[in-house]
PLY file of the C-alpha trace (Angstrom):
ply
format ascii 1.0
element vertex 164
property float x
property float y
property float z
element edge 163
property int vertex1
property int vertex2
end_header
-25.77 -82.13 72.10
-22.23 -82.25 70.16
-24.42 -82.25 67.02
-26.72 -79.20 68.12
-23.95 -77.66 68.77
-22.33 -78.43 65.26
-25.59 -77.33 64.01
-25.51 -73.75 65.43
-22.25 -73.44 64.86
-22.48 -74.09 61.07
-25.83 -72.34 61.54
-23.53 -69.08 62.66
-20.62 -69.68 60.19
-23.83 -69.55 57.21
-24.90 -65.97 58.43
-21.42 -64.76 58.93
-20.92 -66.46 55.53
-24.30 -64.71 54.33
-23.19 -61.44 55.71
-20.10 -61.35 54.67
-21.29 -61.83 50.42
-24.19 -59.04 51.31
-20.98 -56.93 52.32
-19.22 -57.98 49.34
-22.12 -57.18 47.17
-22.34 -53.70 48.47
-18.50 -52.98 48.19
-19.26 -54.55 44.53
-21.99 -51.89 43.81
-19.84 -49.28 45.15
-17.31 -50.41 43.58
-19.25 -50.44 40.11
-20.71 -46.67 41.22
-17.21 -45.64 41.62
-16.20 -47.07 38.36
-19.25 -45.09 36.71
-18.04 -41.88 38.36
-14.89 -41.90 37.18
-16.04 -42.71 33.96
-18.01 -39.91 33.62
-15.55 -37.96 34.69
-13.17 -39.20 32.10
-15.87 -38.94 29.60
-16.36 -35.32 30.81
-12.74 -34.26 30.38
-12.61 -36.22 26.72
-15.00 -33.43 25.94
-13.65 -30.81 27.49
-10.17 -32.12 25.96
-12.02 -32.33 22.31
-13.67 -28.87 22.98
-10.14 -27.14 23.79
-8.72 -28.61 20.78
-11.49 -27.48 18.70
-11.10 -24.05 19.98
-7.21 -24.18 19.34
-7.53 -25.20 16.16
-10.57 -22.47 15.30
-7.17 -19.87 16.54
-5.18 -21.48 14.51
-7.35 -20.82 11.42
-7.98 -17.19 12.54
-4.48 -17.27 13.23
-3.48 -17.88 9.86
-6.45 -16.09 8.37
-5.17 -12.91 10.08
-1.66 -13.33 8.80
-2.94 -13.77 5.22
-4.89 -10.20 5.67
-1.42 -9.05 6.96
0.28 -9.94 3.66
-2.38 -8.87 1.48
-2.14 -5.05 3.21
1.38 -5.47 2.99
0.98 -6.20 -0.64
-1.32 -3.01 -1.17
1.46 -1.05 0.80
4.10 -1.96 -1.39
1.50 -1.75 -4.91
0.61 1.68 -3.35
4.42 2.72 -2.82
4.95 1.45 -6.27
2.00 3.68 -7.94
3.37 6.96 -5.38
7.37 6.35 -7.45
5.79 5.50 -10.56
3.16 8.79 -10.59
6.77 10.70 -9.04
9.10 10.19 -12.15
5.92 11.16 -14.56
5.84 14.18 -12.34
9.60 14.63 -12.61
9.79 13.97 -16.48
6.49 16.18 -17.07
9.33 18.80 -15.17
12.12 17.91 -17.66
9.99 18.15 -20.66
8.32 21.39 -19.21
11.81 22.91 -18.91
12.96 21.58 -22.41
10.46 23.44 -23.63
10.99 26.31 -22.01
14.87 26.00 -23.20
13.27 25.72 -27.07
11.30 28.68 -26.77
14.44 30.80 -25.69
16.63 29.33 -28.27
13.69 30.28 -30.72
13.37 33.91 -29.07
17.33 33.96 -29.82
17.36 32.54 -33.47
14.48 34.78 -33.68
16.48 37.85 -32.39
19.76 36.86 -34.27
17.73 37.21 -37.69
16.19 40.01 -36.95
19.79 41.48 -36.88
20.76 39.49 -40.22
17.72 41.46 -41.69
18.77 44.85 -40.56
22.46 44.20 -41.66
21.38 42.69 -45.01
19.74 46.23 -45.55
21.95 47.57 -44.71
24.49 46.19 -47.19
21.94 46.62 -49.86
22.95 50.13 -50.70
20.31 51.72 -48.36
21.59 53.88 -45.92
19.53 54.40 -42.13
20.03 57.23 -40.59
18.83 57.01 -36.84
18.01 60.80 -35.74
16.55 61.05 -32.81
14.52 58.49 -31.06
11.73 56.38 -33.96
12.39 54.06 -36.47
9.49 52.83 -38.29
9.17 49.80 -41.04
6.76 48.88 -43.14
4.98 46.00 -41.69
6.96 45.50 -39.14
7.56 47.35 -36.02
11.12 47.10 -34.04
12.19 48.56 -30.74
15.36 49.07 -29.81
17.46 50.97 -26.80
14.69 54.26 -27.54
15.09 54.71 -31.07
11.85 53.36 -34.20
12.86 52.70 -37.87
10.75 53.07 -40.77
11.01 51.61 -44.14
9.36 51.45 -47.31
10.86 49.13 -49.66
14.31 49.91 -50.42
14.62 53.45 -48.65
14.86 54.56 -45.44
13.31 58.01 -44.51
14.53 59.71 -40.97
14.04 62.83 -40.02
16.27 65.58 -42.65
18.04 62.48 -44.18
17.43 59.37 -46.37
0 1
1 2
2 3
3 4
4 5
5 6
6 7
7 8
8 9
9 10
10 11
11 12
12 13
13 14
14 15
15 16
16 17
17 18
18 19
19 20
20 21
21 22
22 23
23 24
24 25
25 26
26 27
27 28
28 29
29 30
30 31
31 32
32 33
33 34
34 35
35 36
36 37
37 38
38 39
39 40
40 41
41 42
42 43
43 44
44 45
45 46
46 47
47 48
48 49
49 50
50 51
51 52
52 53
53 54
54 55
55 56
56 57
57 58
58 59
59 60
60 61
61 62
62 63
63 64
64 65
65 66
66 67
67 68
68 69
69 70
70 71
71 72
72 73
73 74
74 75
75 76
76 77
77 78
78 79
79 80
80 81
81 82
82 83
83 84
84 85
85 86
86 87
87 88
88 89
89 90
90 91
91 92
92 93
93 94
94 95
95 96
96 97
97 98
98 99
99 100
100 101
101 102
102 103
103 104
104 105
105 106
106 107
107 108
108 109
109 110
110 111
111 112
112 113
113 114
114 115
115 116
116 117
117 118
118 119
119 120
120 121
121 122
122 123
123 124
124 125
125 126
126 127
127 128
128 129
129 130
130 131
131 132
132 133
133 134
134 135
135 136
136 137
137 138
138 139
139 140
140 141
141 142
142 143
143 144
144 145
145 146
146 147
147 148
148 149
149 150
150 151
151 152
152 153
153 154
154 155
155 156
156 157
157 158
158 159
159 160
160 161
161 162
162 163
């Protein structure tokens, strides 16, 4: 009876023994289905980590492909400032030239105007006397006005009205 009861015992100590590996084995399998989980999960956020830097460095290059475009219209600014100067002092020296001119013409009105009164003076002195009565002088070829009063010449003589 000893050994019967030996028997069951070891007989009970076999299916505690069995039940405890089936146990085992389940906590294994969970174990291993946990494991898989969280690799997923890691293997999820690796992508999501990849992804994000992907996407920062996409900004980056619009980023920097933004600030180039920045430069470049900066660059047209400053070529476009540089044409507005450039087309100002050829406006400004077109304004100097256009008043040098103008200062030529007067100075030729004036040399002009001074000979004029050489040639009046030079017949003057040529033994021709002009007698200015009343209010026209006439010349031949030429016609001068002065403060209300024609001359006219022919040649060496002047004829006014009465005297010569």
């Amino acid at each position: 009876f000893r050994g019967l009861g030996n028997y069951f015992r070891g007989l009970g100590h076999y299916f505690r023994g069995l039940g405890h590996y089936f146990r085992g084995l389940g906590y294994y399998f969970r174990g291993l289905g946990h494991f898989f989980r969280g690799l997923g999960h890691f293997l999820r956020g690796l992508g999501y980590y990849f992804r994000g830097l992907s996407n920062y460095f996409r900004g980056l290059g619009h980023y920097f492909r933004g600030l180039g475009h920045f430069f470049r219209g900066l660059g047209y600014y400053f070529r476009g400032l540089g044409y507005y100067f450039r087309g100002l002092g050829h406006y400004f020296r077109g304004l100097g030239n256009y008043f040098r001119g103008l200062g030529h013409y007067f100075r030729g009105l004036g040399h002009f105007f001074r000979g004029l009164g050489y040639y009046f003076r030079g017949l003057g002195s040529s033994g021709a006397s002009v007698t200015i009565s009343g209010a026209s002088v006439t010349t031949s070829g030429a016609s001068v006005t002065t403060s209300g009063a024609s001359v006219t010449t022919s040649g060496a003589s002047v004829t006014t009205s009465g005297a010569s």
